[in-house]
N, CA and C of each residue as an Amber inpcrd file, in Angstrom:
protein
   474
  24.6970000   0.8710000 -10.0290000  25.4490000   1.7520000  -9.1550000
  26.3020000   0.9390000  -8.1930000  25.8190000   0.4550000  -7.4330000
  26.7730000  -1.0430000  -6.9490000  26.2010000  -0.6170000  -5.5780000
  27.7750000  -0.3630000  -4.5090000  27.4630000  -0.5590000  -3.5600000
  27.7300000   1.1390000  -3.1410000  27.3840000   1.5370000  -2.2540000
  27.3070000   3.2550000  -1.9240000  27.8430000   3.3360000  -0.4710000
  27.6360000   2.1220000   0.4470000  28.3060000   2.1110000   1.9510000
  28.7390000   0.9300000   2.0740000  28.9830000   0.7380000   3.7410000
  29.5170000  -1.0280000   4.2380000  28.0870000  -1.5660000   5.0150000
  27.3080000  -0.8110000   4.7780000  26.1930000  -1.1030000   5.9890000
  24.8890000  -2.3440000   5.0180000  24.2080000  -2.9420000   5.6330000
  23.8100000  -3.9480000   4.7540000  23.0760000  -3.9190000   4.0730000
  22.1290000  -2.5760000   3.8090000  21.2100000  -2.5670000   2.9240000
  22.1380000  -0.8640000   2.1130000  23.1650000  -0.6570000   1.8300000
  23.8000000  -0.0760000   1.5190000  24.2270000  -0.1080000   0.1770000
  23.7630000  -0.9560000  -0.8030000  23.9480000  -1.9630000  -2.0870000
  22.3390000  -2.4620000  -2.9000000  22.8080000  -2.2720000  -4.0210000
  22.0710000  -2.6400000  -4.9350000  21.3660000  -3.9280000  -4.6800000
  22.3640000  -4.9550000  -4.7440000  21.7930000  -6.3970000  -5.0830000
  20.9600000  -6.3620000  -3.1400000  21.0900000  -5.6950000  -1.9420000
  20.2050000  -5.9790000  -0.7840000  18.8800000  -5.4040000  -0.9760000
  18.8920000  -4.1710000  -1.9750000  18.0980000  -3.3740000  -2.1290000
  16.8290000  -4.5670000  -3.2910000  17.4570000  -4.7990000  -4.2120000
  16.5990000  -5.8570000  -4.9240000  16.2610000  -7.4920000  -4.1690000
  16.5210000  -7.5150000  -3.2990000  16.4280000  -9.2720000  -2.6980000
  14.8590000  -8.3500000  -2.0880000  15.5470000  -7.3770000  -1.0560000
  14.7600000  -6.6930000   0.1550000  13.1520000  -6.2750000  -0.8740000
  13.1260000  -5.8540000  -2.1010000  12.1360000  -5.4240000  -3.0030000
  11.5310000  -6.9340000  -3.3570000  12.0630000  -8.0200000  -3.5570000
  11.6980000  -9.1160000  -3.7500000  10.5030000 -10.0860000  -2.5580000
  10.9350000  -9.7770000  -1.4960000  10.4330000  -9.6420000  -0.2580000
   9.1090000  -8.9460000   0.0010000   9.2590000  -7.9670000  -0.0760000
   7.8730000  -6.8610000  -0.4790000   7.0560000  -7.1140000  -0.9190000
   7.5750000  -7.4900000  -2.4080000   6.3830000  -8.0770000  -3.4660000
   6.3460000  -9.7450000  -3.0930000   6.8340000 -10.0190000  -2.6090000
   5.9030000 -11.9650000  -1.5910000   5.0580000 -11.5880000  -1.0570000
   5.4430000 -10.4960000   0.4080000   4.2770000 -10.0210000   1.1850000
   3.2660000  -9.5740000   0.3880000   3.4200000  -8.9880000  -0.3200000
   2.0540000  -8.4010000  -0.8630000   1.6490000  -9.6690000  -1.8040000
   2.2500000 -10.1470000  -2.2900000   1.1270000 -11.1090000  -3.0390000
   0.3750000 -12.0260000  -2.2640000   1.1640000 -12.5100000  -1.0230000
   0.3660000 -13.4250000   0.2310000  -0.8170000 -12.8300000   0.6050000
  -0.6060000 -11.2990000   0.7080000  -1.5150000 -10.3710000   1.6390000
  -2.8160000 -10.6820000   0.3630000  -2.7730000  -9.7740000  -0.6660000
  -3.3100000 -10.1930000  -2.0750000  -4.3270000 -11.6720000  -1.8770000
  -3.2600000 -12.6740000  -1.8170000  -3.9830000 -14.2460000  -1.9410000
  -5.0180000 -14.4140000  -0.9170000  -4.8380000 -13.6170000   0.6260000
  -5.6580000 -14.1580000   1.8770000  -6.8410000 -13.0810000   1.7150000
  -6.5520000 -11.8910000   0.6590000  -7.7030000 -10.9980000   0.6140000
  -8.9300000 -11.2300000  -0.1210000  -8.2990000 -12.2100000  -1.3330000
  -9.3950000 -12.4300000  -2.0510000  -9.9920000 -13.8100000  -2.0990000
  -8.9080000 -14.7360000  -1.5910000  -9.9370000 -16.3390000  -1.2720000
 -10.8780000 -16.2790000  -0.6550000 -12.0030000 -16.3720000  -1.2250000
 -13.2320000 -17.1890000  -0.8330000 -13.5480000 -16.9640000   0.9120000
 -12.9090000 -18.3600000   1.2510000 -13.6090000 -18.7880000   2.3140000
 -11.7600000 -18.4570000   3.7690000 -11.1060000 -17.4820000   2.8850000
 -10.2610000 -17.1530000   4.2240000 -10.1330000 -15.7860000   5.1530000
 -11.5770000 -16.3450000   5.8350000 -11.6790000 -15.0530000   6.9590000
 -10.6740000 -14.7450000   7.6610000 -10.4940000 -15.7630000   8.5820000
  -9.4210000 -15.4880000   9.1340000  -8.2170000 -14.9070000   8.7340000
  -8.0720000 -15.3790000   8.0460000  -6.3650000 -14.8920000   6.9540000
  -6.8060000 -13.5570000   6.6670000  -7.7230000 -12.9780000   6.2240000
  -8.3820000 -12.1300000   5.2990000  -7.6360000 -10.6710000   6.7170000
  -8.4480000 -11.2710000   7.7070000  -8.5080000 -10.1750000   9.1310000
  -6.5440000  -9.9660000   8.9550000  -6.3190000 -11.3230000   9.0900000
  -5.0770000 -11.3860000   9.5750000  -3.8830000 -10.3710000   7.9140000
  -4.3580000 -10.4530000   7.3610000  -3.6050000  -9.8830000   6.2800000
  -4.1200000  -8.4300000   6.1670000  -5.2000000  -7.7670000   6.2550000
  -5.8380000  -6.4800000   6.5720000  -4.8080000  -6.3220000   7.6610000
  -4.6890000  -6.7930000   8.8450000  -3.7900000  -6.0880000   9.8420000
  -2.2610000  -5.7830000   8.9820000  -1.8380000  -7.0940000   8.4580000
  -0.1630000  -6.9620000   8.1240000  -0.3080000  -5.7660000   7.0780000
  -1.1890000  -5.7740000   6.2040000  -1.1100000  -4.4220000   5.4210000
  -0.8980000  -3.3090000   6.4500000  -1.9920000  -2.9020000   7.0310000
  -1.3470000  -2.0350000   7.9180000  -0.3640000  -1.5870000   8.3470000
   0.3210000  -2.8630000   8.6320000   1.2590000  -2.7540000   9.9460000
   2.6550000  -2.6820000   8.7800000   2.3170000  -3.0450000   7.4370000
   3.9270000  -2.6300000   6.9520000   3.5360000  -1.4660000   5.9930000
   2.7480000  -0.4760000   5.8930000   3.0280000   0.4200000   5.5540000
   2.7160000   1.6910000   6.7210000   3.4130000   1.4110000   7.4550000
   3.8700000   2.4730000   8.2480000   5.6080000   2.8110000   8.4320000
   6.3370000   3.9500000   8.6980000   7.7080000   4.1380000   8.4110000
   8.6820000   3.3550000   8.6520000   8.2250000   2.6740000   9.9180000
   9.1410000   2.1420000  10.5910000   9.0040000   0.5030000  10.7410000
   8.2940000   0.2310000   9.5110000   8.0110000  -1.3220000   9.7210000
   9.1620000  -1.9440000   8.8530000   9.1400000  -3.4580000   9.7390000
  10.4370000  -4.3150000   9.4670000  10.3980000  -4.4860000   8.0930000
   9.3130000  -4.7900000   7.5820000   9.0330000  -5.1250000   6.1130000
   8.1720000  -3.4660000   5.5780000   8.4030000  -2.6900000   4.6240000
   7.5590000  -2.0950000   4.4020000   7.1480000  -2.1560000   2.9340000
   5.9000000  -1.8380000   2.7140000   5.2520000  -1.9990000   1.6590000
   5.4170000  -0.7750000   1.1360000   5.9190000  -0.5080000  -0.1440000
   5.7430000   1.0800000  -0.9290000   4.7250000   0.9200000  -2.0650000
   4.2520000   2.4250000  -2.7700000   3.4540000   2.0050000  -3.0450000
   3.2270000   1.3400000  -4.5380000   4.5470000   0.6110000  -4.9590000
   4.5790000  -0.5000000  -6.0010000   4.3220000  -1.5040000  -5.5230000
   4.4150000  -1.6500000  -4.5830000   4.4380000  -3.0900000  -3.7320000
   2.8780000  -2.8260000  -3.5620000   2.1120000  -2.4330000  -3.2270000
   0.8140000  -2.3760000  -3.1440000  -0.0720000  -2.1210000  -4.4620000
   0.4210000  -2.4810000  -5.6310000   0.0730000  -2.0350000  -6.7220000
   0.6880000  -3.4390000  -7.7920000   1.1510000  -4.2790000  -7.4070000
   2.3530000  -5.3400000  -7.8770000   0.9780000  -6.0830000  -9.1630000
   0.2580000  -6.1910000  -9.0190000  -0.8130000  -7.3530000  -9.4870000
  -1.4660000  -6.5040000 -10.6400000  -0.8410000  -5.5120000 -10.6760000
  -1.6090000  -4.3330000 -11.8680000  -0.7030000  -5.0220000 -13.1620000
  -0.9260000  -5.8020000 -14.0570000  -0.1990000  -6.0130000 -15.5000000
  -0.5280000  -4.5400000 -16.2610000  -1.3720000  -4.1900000 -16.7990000
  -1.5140000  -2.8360000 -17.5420000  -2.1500000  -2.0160000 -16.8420000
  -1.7270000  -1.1900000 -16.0500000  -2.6200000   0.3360000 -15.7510000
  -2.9760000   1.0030000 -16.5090000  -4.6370000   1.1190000 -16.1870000
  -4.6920000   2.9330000 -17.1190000  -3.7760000   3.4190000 -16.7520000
  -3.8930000   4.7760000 -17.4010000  -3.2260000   5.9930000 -17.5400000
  -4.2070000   7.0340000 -16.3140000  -2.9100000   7.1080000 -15.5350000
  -3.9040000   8.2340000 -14.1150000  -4.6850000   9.5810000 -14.9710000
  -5.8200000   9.8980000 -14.6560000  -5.8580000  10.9610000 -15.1580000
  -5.2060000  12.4030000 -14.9890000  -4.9650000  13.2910000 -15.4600000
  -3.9170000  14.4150000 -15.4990000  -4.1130000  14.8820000 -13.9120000
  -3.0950000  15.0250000 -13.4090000  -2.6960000  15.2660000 -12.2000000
  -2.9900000  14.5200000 -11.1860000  -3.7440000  13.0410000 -11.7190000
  -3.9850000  12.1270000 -10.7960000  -2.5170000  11.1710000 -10.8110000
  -2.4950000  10.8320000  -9.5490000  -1.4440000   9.9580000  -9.2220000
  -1.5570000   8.5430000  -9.2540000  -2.6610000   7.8020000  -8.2110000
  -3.1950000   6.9070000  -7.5870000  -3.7350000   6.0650000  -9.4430000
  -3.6160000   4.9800000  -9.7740000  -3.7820000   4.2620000 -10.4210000
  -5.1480000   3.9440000 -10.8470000  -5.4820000   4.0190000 -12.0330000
  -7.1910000   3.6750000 -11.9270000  -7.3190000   2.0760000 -11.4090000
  -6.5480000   1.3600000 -11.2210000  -7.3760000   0.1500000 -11.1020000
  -6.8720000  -0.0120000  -8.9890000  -7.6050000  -1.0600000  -8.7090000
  -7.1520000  -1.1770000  -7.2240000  -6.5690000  -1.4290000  -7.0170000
  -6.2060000  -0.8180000  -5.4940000  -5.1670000  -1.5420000  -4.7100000
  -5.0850000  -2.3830000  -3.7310000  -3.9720000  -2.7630000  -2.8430000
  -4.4530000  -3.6240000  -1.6270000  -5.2860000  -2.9870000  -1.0540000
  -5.1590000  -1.9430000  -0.6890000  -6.0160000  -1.0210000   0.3130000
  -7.5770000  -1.3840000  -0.1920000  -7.6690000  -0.9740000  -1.1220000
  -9.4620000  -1.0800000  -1.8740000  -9.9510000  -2.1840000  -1.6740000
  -8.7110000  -3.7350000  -1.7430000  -9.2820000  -4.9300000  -1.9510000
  -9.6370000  -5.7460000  -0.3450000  -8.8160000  -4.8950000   0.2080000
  -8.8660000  -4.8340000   2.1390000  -9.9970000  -4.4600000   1.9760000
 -10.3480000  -3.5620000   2.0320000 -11.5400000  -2.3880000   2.7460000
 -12.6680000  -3.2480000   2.3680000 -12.6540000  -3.5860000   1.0290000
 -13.7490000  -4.4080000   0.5820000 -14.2430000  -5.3090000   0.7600000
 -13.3630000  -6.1410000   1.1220000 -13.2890000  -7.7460000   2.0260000
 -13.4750000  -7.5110000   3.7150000 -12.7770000  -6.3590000   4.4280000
 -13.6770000  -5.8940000   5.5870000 -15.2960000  -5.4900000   5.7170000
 -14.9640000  -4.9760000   4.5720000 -17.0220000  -4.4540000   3.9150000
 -17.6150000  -6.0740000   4.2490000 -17.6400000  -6.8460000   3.3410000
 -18.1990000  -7.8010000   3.3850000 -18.0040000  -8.4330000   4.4290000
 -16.8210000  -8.8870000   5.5310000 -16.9800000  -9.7520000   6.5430000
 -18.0830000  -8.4520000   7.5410000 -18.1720000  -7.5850000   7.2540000
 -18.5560000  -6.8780000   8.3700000 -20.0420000  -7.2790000   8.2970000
 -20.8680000  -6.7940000   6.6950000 -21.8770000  -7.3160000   6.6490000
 -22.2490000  -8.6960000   7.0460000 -21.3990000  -9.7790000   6.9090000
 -21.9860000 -10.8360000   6.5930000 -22.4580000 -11.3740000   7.8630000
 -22.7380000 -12.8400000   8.0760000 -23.1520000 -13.2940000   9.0380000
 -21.7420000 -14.3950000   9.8170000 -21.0710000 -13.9790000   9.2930000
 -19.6430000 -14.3980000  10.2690000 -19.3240000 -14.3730000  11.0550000
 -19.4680000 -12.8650000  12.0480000 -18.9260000 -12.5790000  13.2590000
 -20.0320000 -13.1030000  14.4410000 -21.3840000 -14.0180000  13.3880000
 -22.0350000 -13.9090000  14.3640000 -21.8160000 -15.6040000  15.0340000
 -21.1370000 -16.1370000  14.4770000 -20.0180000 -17.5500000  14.7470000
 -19.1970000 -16.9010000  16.2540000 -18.9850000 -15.8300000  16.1230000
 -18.4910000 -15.6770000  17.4260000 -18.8980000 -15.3700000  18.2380000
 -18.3400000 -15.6130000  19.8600000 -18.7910000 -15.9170000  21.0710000
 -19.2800000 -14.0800000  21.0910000 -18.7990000 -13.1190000  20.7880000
 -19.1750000 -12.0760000  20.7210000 -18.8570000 -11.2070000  19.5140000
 -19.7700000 -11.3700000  18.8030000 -20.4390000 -10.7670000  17.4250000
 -19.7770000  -9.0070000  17.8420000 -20.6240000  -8.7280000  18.3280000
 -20.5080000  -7.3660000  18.4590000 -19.0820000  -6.9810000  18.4970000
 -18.0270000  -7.0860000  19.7930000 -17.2140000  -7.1870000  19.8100000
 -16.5370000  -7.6480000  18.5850000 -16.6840000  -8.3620000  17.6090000
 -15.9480000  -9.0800000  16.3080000 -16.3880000  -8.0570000  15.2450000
 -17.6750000  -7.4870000  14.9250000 -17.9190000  -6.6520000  14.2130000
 -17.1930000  -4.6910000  14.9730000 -16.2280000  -5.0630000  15.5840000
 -16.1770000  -3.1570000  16.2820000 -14.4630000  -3.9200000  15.9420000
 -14.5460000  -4.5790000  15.8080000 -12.3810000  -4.9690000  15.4310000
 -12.4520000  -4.8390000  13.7460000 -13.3450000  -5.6870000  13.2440000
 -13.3400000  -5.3420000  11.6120000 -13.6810000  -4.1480000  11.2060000
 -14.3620000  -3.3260000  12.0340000 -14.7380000  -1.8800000  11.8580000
 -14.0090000  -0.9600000  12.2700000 -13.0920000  -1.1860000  13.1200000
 -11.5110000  -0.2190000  13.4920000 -10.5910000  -0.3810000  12.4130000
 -10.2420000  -2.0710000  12.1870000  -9.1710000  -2.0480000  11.0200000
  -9.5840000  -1.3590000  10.1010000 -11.0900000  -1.4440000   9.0960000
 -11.3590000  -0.8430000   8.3180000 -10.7870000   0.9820000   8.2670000
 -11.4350000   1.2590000   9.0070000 -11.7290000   3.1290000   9.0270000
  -9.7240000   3.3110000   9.3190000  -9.1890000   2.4340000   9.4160000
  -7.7780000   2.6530000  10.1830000  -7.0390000   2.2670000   8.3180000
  -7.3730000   1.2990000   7.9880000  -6.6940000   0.9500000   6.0680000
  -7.3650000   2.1390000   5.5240000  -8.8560000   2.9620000   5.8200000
  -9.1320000   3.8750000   5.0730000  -8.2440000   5.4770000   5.3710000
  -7.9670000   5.2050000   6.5730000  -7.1990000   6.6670000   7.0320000
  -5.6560000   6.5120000   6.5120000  -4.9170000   5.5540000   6.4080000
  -4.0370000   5.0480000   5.7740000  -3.4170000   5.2400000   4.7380000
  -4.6180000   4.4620000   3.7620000  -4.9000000   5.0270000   2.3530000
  -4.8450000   6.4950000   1.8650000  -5.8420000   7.2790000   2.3060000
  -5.5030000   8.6630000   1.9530000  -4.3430000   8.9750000   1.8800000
  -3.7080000   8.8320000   3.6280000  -2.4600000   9.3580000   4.1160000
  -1.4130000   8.8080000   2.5950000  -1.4250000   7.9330000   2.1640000
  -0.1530000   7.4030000   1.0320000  -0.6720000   8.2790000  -0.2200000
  -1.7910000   8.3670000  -0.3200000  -2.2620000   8.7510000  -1.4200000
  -1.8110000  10.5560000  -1.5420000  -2.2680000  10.8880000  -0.5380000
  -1.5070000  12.6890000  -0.4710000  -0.1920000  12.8180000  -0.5400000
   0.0380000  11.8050000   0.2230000   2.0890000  11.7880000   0.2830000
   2.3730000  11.5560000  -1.4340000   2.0040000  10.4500000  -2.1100000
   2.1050000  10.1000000  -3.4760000   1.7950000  11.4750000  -4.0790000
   0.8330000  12.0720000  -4.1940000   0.5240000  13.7150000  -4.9660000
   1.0370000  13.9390000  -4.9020000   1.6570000  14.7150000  -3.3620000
   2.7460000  15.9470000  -3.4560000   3.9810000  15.4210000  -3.7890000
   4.8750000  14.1590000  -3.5740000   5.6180000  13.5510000  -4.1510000
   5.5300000  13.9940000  -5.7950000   4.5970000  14.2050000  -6.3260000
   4.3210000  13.8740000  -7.7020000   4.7180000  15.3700000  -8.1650000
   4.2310000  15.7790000  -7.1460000   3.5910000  17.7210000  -7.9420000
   4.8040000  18.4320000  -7.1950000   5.8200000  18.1090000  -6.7930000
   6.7650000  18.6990000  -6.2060000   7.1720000  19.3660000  -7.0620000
   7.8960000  20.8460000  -6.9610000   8.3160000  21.3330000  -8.2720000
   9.3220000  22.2240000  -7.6340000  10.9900000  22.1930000  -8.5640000
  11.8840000  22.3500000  -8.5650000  12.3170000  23.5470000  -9.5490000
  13.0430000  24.7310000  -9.2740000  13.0560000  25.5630000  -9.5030000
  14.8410000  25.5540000 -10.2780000  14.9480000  25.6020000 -11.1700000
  16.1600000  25.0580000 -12.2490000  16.6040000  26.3370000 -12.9380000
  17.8790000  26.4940000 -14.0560000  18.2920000  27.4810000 -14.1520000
  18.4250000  27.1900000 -15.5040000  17.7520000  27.4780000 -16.5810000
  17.9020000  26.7020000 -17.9960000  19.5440000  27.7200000 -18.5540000
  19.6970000  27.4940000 -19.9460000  20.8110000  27.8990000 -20.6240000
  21.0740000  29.1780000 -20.8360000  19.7070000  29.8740000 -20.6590000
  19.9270000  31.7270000 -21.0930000  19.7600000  32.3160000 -19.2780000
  20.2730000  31.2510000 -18.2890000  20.6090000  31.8710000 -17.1170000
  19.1010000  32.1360000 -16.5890000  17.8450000  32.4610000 -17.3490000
  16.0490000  32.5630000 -16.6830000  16.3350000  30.7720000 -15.4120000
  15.2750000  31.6020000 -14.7630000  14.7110000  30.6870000 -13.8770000
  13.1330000  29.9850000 -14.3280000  13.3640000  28.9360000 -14.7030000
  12.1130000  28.3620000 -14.4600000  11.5750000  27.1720000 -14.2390000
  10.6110000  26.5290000 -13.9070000  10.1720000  25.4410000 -12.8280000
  10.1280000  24.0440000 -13.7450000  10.5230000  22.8280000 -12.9700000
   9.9180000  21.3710000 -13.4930000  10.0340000  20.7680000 -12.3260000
   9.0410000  19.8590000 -12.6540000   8.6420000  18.8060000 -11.7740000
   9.1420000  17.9680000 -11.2150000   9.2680000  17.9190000 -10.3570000
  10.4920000  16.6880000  -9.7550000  10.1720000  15.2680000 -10.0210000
């Protein structure tokens, strides 16, 4: 299609650099979620998930970009949207699961306090999650009301 305005993300080729971008972040986010021994990173990439899939973030994550590491997906089941295999979100939550259990936070000067921050981000990627996941449905199940060839009205899916 090319270019559609003068403004800078107004064009194809900004639109693919800017998608290129996306999928770095998420594979970084990805890399600090599942190494081993990177707590820190782990916390610190649980937040950036967060923080770029919300509307107005500088970088935002959609939800291909949170899905990038899938080579073959099942097939959603009928009227399911959400992908059978995981996502960042699942692989967050899970890696919060475990620092929460483990004996990590107790390295810090205040445990408690360290276990009630991994336990906010958590319940906050889980409220999150849904939220994309309903938006993705009705996105899906939207249905458009069309005018076929014999002039009848009837419905397809957007």
């Amino acid at each position: 299609m090319g270019a559609w305005g003068y403004k800078p993300f107004e064009n194809d080729s900004a639109l693919d650099w800017l998608g290129a971008i996306e999928r770095a972040v998420a594979v970084e986010i990805h890399k600090a979620l599942t190494h081993v021994d990177a707590n820190h990173e782990a916390l610190a990439a649980a937040k950036l998930l967060l923080e770029c899939t919300v509307a107005d973030a500088r970088i935002c994550l959609n939800y291909e970009a949170m899905n990038w590491y899938t080579r073959k997906p099942r097939a959603p089941k009928r009227g399911q949207i959400r992908p059978a295999t995981k996502s960042l979100f699942d692989i967050a939550i899970a890696k919060l699961d475990g620092l929460y259990k483990s004996a990590w936070p107790d390295e810090w000067d205040t445990p408690a306090e360290a276990r009630k921050v991994i336990g906010s981000l958590r319940r906050a990627l889980a409220r999150r999650q849904r939220l994309l996941i309903r938006t993705e449905e009705r996105r899906a199940t939207r249905v458009k009301v069309i005018r076929g060839a014999s002039g009848k009205r009837r419905k397809k899916a957007a």
